[in-house]
matplotlib code that plots the C-alpha trace (Angstrom):
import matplotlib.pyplot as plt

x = [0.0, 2.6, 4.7, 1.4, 1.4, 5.2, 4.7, 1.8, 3.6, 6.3, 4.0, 2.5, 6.2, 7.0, 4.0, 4.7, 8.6, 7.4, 5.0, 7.4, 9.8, 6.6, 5.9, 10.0, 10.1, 7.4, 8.1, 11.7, 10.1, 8.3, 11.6, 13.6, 13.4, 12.8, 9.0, 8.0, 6.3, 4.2, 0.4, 0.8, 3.7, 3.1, 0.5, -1.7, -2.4, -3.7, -5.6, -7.5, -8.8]
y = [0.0, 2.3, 1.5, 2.5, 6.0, 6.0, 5.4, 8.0, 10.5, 10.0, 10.1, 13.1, 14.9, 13.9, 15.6, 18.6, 18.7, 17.6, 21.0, 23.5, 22.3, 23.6, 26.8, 27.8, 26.8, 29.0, 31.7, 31.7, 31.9, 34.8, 36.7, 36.2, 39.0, 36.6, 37.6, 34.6, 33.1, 36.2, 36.2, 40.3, 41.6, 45.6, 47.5, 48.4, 44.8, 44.6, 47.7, 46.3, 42.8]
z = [0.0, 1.0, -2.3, -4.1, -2.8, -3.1, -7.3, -7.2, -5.3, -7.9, -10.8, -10.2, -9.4, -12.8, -14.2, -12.1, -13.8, -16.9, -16.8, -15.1, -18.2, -20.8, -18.9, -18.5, -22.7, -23.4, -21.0, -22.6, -26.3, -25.1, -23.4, -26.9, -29.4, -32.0, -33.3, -35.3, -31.9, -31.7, -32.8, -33.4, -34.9, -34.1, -31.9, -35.5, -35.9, -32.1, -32.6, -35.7, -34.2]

ax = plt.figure().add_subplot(projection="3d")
ax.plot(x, y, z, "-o")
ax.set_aspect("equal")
plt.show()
């Protein structure tokens, strides 16, 4: 039984890593000054929709 929570506790912490990793990637797309991630590429376009 104890094993059990053991694996599940360990599942779940690899879920948790597994989704800091996604949010730190996207989070660093967003800091580069690279636009070709970006939905708008000026404020006129933002503006318009």
């Amino acid at each position: 039984m104890i094993k059990a929570f053991k694996r599940l506790f360990a599942l779940l912490a690899g879920v948790l890593v597994i989704f800091g990793a996604i949010k730190t990637a996207f989070n660093w797309l967003a800091r580069s000054e690279n636009d070709e991630y970006e939905v708008w590429s000026d404020d006129e376009q933002r503006e318009d929709a």
